[in-house]
N, C-alpha and C positions, 0 to 999 in steps of 0.2 A: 784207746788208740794212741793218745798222747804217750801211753810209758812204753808203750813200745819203739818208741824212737828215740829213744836216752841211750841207745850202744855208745856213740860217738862223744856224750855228754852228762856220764852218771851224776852230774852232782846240780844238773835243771832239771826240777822238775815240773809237770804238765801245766800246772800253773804257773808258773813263773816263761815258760815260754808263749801261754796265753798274754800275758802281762805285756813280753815283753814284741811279739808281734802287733800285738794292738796298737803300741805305743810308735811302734813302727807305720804303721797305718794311717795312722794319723799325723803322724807329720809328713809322709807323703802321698797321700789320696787326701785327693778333694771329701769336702763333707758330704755335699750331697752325693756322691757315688759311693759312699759309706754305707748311707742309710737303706735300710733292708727292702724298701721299700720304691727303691730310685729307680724311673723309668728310663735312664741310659742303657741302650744298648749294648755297648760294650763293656758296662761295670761288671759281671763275673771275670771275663778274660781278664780285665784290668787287673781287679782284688786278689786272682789264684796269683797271678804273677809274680802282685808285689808281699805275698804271702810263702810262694816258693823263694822268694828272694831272701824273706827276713830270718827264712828257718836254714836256709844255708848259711848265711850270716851267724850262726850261733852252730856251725858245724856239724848240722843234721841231715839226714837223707831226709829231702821232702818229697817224701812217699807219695803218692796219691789218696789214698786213704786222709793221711796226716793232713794233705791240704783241705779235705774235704772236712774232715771233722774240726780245723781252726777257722773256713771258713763261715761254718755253719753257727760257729757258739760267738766268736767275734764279729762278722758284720751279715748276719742270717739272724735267722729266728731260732736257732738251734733244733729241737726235734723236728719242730713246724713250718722249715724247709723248705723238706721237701712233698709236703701239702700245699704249703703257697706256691710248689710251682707247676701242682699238675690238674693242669686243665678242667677237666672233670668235677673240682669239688668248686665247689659254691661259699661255703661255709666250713669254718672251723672252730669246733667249740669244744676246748679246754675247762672240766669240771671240776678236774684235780689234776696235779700234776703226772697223775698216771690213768690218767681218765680223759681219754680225748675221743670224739665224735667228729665226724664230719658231714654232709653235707653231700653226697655225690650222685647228678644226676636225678636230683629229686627225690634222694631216700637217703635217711639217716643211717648210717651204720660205725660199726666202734671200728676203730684202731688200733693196731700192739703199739705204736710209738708211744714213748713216754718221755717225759722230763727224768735226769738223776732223782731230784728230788724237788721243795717246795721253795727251795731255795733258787735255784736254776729255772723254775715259772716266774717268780717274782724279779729276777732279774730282765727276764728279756718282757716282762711287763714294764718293769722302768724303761727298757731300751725303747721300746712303742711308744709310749708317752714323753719322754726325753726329745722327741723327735718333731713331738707338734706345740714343743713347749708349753706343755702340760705338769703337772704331778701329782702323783697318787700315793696319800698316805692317811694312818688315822682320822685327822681332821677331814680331806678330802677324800673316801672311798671309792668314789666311782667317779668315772673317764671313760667320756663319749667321743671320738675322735674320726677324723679322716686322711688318709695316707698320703704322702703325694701320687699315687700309685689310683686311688681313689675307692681304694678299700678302707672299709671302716671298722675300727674294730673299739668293741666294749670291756673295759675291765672293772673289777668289783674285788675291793681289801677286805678285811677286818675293819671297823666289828661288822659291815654289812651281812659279808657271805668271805665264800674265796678262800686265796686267792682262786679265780676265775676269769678266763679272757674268751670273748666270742670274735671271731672275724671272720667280716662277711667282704668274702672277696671284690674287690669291681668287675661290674656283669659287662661282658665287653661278646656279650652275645645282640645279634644284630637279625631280627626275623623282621619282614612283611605280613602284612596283613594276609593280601594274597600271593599264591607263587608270582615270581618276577618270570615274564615272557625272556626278557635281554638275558637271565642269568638261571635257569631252573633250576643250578643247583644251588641255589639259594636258598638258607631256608625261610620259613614263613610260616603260621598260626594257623592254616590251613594246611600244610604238610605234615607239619607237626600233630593233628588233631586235636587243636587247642580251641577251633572254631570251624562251622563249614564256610563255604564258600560263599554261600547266601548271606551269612552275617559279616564276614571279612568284607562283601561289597557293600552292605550299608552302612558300618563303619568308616569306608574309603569317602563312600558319598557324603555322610555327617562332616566329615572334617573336613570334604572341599565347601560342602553347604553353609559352613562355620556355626554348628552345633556347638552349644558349652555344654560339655561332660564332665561327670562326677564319677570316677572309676573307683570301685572297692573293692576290699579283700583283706585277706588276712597277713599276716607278715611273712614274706618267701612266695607269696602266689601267683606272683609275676605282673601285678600292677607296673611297678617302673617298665617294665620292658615291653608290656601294652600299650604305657603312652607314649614311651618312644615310636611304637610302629605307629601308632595314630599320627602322630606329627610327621614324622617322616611323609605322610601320603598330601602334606599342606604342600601352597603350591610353592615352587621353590623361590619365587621375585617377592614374596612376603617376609617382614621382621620380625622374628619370635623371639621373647627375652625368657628368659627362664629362671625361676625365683627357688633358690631350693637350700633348707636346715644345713644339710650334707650334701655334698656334689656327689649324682649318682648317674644322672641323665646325662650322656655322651651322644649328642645329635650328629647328623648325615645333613641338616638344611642348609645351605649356603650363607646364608642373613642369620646368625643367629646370635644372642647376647647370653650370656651363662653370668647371672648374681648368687652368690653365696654369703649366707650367714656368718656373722664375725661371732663367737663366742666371747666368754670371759678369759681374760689371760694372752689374748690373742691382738689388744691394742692395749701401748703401753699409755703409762701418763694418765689413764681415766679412773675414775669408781667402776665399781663392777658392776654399779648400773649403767653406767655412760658407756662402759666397753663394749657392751652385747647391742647388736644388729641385730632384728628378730624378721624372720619371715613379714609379718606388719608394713616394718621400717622400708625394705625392698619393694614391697605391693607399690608402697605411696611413692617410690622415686621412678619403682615404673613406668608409672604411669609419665611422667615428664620426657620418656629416651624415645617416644613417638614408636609403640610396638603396635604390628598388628592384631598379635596374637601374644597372651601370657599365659605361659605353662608353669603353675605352681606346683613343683613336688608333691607337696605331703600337705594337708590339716593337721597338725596335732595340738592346735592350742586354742582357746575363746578368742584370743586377738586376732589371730591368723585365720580362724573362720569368717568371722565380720570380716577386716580389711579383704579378704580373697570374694566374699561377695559384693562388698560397695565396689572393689573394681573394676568386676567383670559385669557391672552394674552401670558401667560407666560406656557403654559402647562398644567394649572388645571382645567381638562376637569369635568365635571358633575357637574360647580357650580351654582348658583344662587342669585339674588339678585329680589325686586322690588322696584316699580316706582310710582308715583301718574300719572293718565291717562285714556284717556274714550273711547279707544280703544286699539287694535295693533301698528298699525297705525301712533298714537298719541304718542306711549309709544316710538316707536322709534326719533319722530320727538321733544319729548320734552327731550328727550336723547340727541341729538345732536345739541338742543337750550343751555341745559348747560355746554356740551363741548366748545360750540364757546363762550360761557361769557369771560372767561378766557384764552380761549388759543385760540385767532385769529390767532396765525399765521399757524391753519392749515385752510385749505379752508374747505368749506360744502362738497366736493366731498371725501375729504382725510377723514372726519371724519366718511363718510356713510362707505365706504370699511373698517375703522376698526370698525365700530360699527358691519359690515354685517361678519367679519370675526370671533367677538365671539363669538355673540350669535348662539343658532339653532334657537330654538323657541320660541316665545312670546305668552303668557299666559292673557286673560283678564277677571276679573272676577268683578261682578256686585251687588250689595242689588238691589233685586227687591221691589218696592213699600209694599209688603206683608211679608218684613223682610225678606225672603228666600234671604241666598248667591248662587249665580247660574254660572259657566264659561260658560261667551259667548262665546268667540272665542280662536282659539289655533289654532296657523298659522306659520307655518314653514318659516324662514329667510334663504335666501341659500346667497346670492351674491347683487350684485347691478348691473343694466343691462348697456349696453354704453352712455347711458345718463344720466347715474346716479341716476337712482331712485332703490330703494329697490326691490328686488327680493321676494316679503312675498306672500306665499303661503298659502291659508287656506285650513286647515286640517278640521277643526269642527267648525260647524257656528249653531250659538243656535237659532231658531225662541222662541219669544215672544211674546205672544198675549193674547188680551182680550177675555175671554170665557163666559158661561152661569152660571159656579159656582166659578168666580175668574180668574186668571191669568193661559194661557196652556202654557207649553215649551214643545218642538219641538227638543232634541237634533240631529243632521244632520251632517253624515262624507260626505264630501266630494267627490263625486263620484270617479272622475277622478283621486284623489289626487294619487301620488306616491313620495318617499320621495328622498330627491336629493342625489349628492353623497358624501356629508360632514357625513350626517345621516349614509348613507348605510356605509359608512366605518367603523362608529362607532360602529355600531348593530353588523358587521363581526364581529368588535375584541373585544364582548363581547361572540361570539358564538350565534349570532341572525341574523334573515336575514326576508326582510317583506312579508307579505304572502298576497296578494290583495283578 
């Protein structure tokens, strides 16, 4: 597109007018409305402007095409655009430079867009990392990063793999538990068929009864955006602080404190042991900002397992965290795999009875083949019995099956279920009691 706008200037060429508008751009735009990722409003009209301005400045007709395709390689993502701007995709994963995937709607499907070449990926991979004051090269291969935007995006060099870049957009998807009366057209987990009715309301009641929950799943299954609606349903005069690796959790509660992990590279002046802030670090200063309620992101470490149960160990009842896991089950038994990484010296028996003492209930939720997020199961934890296995009770257990027009679910309470009396005590002292 660039050589087609050399009528007026045969002797600039595409690169050299790239050169020389970027140079332009940067001494008049601000940085952060630079960066591809910047939540100002007005930063395209801004950039086209001062973009149409620079290419007249050098005697060109600036085309609309012309502006589009200087905006896109200069202060864009170049092919990946116009996937970061449309709605629909979730995910964008870059394998090769003419290998890209996305993410849309809950089903993977390919893309014609491509990069020039491998040269042209590994640039606007600098550009990404350039940005959070990172860098990826030999020595450093892989960059784990968060946008100001609050998309996050993974890149991997040589010799690792690569190059390759995955970016997981910010979910700034906002569902209810149940449909909202004030708003119907809102959605919710229940409209969506992601849960019945039945369960959306004992979910609502767990989190006013201040239930601790362990939510699982697999990565993409819509854990973050389940405990958002969980939270959302706390009562709103309550202080939730929220402790999370990466900022992903975007709350609606009024009272609410947002901490975020410092990485390496990201405090100047220290080792790169003293730089990094770890989920851990956050638990313990938590606890001192007087919260009602703490909502820890993610488990993924031995530290962060232990510190997320001596806290919620501590009296602060109705909090939550999740797990990567492909059951209940699973979520507890890889729960108490990275307790024992680090801290052998408690036995497996010592670790189930404090695992079995904080949480209630464990939450597993699923991407069905058909993109739909769906809770399979949700099963109440009471204790651990004299043998030492867990005491998990299920509450709701989802059938899944193949039908005549695609995939049926089967949401399914529990017949028999009654809830134990860690529960029943809680539901008393909110003014609630269960009704079979």
């Amino acid at each position: 597109m660039l050589a087609s706008a050399r009528a007026a200037s045969t002797d600039l060429s595409p690169d050299e007018l790239r050169h020389f508008v970027r140079a332009q751009l940067t001494l008049e735009v601000d940085p952060e409305i630079i960066n591809p990722f910047s939540t100002n409003p007005n930063r395209n009209q801004i950039l086209r402007d001062r973009i149409r301005d620079a290419v007249a400045q050098r005697e060109l007709t600036p085309t609309p095409d012309l502006v589009e395709s200087l905006f896109d390689e200069i202060v864009g993502l170049g092919p990946l655009q116009a996937l970061m701007a449309d709605t629909e995709i979730s995910d964008v994963l870059v394998n090769r430079f003419d290998e890209i995937y996305v993410e849309r709607n809950g089903r993977l499907e390919f893309v014609p867009t491509a990069f020039r070449d491998e040269a042209q990926l590994e640039q606007v991979i600098q550009k990404i990392v350039a940005l959070v004051g990172r860098e990826i090269n030999i020595d450093k291969p892989l960059v784990d990063a968060r946008m100001v935007d609050g998309s996050r995006a993974n890149a991997v060099y040589a010799p690792v793999g690569g190059p390759t870049l995955c970016i997981r957009k910010f979910n700034r998807i906002r569902l209810g538990l149940l449909p909202s009366e004030r708003d119907p057209e809102a959605g919710s987990w229940v409209s969506a068929g992601g849960l019945s009715t039945q369960m959306g309301a004992f979910l609502e009641a767990m989190a006013v009864a201040r239930a601790n929950l362990l939510i699982a799943g697999a990565t993409g299954s819509g854990k973050s955006t389940l405990l958002r609606s969980i939270v959302s349903a706390f009562p709103d005069e309550e202080r939730i602080i929220t402790i999370e690796d990466t900022a992903e959790l975007e709350l609606d509660n009024p009272h609410w404190v947002k901490l975020e992990c410092v990485h390496s590279r990201e405090l100047a002046g220290k080792t790169t042991q003293e730089r990094r802030l770890d989920v851990a670090d956050l638990v313990q200063n938590a606890l001192r900002m007087r919260p009602d309620r703490l909502i820890i992101g993610e488990i993924r470490h031995s530290k962060e397992a232990y510190y997320v149960l001596e806290a919620l160990n501590t009296g602060h009842d109705g909090s939550a965290t999740t797990i990567h896991a492909s059951s209940c089950a699973d979520a507890l038994a890889r729960l108490e795999l990275l307790i024992s990484r680090d801290f052998a010296q408690l036995s497996p028996a010592e670790i189930r009875r404090y695992v079995a003492r904080v949480f209630d209930l464990v939450v597993f939720v699923s991407r069905l083949r058909e993109g739909r997020r769906c809770v399979l199961e949700i099963a109440e934890l009471r204790d651990v019995d004299p043998n030492g296995r867990y005491e998990l009770c299920p509450v709701f257990k989802t059938e899944v099956s193949t039908g005549q027009h695609g995939i049926d679910i089967d949401f399914r309470a529990v017949a028999d279920y009654r809830p134990g009396p860690r529960l029943v005590r809680k539901l008393e002292m909110q003014g609630m009691r269960w009704i079979s």
